[in-house]
C-alpha positions in Angstrom: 160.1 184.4 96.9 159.5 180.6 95.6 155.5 179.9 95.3 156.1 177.7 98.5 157.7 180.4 100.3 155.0 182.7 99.6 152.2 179.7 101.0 154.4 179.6 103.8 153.9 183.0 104.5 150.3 183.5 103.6 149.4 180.3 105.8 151.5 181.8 108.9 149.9 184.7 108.2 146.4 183.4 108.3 147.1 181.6 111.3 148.0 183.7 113.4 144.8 186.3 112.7 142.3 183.2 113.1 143.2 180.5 115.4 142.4 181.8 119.0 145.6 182.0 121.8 143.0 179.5 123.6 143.0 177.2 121.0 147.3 177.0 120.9 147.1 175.3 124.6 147.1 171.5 125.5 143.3 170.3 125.1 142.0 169.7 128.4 139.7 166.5 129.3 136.4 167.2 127.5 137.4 169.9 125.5 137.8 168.1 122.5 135.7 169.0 119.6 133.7 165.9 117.9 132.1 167.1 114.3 128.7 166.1 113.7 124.8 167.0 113.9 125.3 167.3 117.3 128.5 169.6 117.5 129.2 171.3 120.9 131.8 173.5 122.0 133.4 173.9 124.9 134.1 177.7 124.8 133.8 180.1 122.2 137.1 180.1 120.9 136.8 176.5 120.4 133.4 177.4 117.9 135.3 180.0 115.9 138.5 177.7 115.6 136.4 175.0 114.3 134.2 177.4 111.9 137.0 179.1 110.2 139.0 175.9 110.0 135.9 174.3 108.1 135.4 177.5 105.8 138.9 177.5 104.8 137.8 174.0 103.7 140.9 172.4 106.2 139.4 170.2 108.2 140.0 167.9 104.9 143.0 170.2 103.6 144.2 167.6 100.8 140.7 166.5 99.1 139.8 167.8 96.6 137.9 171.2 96.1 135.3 169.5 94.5 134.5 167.4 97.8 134.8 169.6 100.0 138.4 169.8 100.8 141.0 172.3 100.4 143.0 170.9 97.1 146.6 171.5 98.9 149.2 169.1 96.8 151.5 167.2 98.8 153.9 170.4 99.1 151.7 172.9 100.4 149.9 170.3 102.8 152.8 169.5 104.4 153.7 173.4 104.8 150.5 173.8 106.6 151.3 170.6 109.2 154.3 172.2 110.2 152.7 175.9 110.8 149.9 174.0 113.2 152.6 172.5 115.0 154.6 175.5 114.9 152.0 177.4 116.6 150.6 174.3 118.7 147.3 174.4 117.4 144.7 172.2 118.6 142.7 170.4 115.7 139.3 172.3 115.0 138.0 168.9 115.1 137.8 165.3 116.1 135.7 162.9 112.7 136.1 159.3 112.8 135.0 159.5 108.5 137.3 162.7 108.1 140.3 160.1 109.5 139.4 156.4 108.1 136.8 156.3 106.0 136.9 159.8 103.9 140.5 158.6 102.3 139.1 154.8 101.8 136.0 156.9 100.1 138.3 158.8 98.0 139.9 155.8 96.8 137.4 152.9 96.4 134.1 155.0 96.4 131.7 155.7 93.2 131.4 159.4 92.1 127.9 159.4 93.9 129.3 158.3 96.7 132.1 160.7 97.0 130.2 163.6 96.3 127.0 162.5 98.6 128.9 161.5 102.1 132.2 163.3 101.7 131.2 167.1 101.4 129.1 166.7 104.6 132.6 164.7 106.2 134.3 167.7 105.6 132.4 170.4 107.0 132.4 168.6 110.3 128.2 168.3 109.2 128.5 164.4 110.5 129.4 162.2 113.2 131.0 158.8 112.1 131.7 155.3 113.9 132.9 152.1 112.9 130.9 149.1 113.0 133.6 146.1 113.1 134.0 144.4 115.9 131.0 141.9 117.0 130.8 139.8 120.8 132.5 136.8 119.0 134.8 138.6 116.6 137.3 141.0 117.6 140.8 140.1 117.1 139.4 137.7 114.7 137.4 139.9 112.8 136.7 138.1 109.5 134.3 135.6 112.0 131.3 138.4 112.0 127.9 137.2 111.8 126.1 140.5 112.0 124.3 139.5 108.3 123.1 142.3 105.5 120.7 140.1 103.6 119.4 140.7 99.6 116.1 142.5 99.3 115.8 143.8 96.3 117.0 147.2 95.9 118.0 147.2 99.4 119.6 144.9 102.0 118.4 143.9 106.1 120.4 144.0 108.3 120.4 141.6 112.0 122.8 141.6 114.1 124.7 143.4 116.6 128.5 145.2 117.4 130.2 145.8 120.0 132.9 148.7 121.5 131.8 151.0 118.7 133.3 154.0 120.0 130.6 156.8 120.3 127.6 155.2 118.9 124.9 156.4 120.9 126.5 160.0 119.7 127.3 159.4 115.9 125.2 160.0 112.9 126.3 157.0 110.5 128.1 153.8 111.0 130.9 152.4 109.0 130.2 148.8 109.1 131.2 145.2 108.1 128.4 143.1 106.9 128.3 139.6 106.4 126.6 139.4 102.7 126.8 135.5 101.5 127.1 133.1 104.7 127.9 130.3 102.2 131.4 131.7 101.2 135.1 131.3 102.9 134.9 133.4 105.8 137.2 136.5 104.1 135.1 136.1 101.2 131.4 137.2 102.0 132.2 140.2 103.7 131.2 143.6 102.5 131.3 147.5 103.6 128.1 149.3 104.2 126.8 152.5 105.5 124.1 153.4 107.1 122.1 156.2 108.9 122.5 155.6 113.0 118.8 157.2 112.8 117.3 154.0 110.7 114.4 152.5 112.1 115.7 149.4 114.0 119.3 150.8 115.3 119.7 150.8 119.3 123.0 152.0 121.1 123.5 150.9 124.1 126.7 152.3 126.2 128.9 150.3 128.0 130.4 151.0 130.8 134.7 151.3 131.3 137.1 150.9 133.9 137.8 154.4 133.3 134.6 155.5 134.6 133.5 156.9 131.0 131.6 155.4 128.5 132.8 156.1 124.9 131.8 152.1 124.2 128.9 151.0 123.0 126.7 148.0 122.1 125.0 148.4 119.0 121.5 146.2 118.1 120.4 146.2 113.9 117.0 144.7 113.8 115.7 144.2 110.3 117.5 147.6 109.7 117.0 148.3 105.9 120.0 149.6 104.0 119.8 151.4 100.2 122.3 149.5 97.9 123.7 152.5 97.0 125.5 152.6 100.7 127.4 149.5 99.5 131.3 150.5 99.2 133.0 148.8 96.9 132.2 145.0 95.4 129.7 143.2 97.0 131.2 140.4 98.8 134.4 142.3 98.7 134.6 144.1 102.0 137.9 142.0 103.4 140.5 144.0 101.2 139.0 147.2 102.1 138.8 146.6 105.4 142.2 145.9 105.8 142.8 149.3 104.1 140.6 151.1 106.3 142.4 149.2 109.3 145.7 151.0 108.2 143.8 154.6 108.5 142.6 153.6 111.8 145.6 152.4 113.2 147.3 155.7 112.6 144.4 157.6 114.0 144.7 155.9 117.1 147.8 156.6 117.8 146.5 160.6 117.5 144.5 160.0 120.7 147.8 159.0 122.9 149.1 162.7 122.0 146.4 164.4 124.1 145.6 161.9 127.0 147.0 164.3 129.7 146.9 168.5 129.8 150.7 169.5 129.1 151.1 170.4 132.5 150.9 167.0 133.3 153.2 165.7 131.5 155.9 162.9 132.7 159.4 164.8 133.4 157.7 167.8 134.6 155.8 165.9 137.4 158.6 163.8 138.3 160.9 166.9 138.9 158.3 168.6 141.1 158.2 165.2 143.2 161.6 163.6 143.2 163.2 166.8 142.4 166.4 165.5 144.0 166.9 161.8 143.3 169.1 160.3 145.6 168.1 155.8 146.2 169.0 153.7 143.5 165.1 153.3 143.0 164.9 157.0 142.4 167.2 157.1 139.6 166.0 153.7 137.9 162.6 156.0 137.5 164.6 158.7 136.1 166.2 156.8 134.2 162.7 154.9 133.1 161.3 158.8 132.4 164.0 159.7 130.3 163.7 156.5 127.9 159.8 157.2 127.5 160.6 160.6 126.6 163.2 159.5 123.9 160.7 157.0 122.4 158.2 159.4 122.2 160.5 161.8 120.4 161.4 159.2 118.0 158.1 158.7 117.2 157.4 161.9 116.9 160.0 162.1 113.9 159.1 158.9 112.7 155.4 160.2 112.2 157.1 163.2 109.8 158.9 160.7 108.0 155.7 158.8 107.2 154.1 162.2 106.3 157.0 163.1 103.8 157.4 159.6 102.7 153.5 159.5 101.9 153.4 162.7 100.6 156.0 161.3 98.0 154.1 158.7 96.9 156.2 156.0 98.6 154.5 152.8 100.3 154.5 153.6 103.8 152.0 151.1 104.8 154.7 148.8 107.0 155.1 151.8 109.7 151.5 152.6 109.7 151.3 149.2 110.6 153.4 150.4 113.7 152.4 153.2 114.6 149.3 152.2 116.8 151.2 149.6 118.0 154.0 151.7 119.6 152.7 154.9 120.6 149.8 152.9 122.8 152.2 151.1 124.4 154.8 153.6 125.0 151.1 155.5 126.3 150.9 152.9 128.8 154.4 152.5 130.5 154.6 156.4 130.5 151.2 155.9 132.8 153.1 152.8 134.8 156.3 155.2 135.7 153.8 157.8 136.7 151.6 156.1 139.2 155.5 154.2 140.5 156.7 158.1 140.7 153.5 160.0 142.5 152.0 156.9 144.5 148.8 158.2 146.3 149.3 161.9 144.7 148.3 160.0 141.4 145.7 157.8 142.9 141.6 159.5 142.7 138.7 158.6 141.5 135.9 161.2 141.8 134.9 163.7 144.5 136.3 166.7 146.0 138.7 164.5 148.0 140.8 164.3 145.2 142.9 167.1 142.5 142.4 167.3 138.5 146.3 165.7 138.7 144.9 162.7 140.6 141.7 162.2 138.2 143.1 162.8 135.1 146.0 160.4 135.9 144.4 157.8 137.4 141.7 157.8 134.5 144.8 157.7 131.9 146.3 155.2 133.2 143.4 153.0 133.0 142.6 154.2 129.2 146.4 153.5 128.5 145.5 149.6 128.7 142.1 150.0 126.7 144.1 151.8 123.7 146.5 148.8 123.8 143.4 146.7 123.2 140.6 149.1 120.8 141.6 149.3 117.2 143.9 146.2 117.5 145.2 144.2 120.8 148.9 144.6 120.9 149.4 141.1 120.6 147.2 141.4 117.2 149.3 144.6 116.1 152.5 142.0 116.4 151.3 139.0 114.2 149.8 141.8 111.7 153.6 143.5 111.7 155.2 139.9 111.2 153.2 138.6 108.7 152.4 141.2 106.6 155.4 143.9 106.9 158.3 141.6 108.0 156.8 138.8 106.0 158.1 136.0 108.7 156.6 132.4 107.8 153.6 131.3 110.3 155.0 128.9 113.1 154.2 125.2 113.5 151.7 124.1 115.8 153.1 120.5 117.1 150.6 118.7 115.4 152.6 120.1 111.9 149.6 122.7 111.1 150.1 126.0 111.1 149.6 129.0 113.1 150.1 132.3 114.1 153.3 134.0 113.5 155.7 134.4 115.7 
């Protein structure tokens, strides 16, 4: 038996003796596990998953040892993906920092960097959100105000951000500071951290749609920051950024995967309730299903092939630039031929009156169009994909300038 063979085996093995039969089942609404100070758990099973997962040192399976990660090469990492698949395990945890900025950490960070925030990252010790996004820069981010000013041997920070996911629940922000005010707008940007506990830091939630409120406002007033929390070059937060973005974007597309229990999912439903299509509208929605379903298998594969092709070293940066892109908005028309499918029996908002199917359809289906917009409007996602993977000139405005792409 090859080396890999006998990993295989030893991983299987291992497994199937610690993750719980509960914990190989479609997470529920709320029953997803966020690491952090404040960790809860919604059921036993779900504490033991996440507590042997984060002894194993596999909540971060590919760092290395020395930061707290499990040191798998490329190999042996992707033997383990496969045997969580095989056996449809849930992940032992949800981490912001384990997703986006551990691997930016690992790349750009300074040795006392990696080794102060990373070890905690990877034994699920804290919760992590990103500051990016202000009231008057979202899809054009590089127009932040939100300023980190030069004090010494530490910087303060004024300013505010907005639709950071979680931050009245998080521990430390990821955040994009505006550092010299006098420089080209890409230019005098940097990437701090800093403790959501600091004296100065308010969180205010915002209500969604939805009915939930993951969003938040967040207020920095005269919030001091160690220099040491600096990532990267001062003034040099743009490129990084960017980087980050590509992390983020393929973690959003993770939260499409688990927006409905898999007994709701979309064929199943539509056999129970047009189990015998016979009007031509009846098989246009069919027909409708079945295309969502084959888009979401071929991104399913295509997600395997970025895995491999990563794992080989290749540049796989163009489809993670697709990859929020597509599986948000494949998300949303799955949601569109649901609701045109079930009518009122997926219609509810709260209250006995209405079933979990109603509820936890009607509440995906308005998520389904804030996913298309958090982490990158759809529209965004395109110019991004032109520009920078396609590499498509910027069109004309009339007046000869130029503009977006096209």
């Amino acid at each position: 038996m090859s080396t890999i063979e006998q990993f295989r085996h030893e991983t299987r093995a291992w497994l199937e003796a610690n993750c719980p039969p509960l914990m190989r089942t479609a997470t529920a609404e709320g029953e997803l596990v966020w690491g952090g100070s404040q960790v809860e758990f919604p059921s036993d099973d779900a504490r033991l998953w996440f507590e042997r997962m984060r002894d194993k040192g596999w909540f971060c399976p590919d760092w290395p040892l020395e930061y707290g990660g499990g040191g798998l090469d490329a190999e042996r990492l992707a033997v383990l993906e496969g045997e969580l698949r095989r056996l449809k395990c849930r992940p032992p945890q949800i981490n912001l920092g384990v997703w986006m900025l551990g691997p930016l950490l690992l790349e750009y960070g300074s040795e006392e960097q990696k080794r102060s925030l990373l070890p905690p990252m990877a034994r699920g010790e804290v919760r992590w959100c990103q500051g990016f996004s202000e009231p008057n820069a979202g899809s054009d981010l590089a127009s932040l105000k939100m300023a980190a000013r030069d004090a010494g041997d530490h910087f303060v920070v004024d300013g505010t951000k907005i639709w950071t996911s979680y931050g009245d629940k998080s521990d430390w922000m990821y955040a994009l500071v505006r550092t010299n005010p006098k420089a080209a707008k890409h230019e005098g940007i940097s990437l701090i951290v800093l403790d959501m506990r600091s004296p100065g830091v308010k969180a205010a939630p915002i209500d969604l749609i939805s009915g939930k409120s993951a969003f938040c406002q967040v207020f920095f007033d005269g919030v001091q920051v160690p220099k040491g929390q600096l990532i990267g070059p001062l003034d040099g937060g743009w490129s990084l950024a960017k980087r980050l973005l590509q992390h983020e974007r393929k973690a959003m597309s993770k939260f499409g995967e688990i927006s409905l229990p898999a007994h709701f999912h979309l064929l199943p439903l539509l056999r129970e309730y047009l189990p015998q299509p016979s009007t031509q509208g009846e098989h246009a929605l069919y027909a409708r299903a079945v295309a969502n379903a084959m888009d979401e298998h071929a991104y399913g594969l295509t997600v395997q092939r970025m895995g491999e092709e990563a794992r080989a070293g290749e540049d796989v940066s163009g489809l993670m630039a697709i990859m929020k892109l597509t599986h948000t908005e494949q998300e949303r028309d799955k949601f569109e031929v649901l609701l045109d499918a079930l009518g009122v029996h997926a219609l509810g908002w709260q209250g006995e009156a209405f079933s979990d199917q109603q509820l936890a359809i009607t509440r995906g289906w308005l998520n389904s169009y804030a996913l298309t917009i958090s982490g990158g409007a759809s529209e965004v996602q395109l110019n991004v994909i032109a520009k920078r993977v396609l590499g498509l000139p910027e069109a004309k405005k009339a007046d000869g300038q130029k503009g977006a792409a096209v």
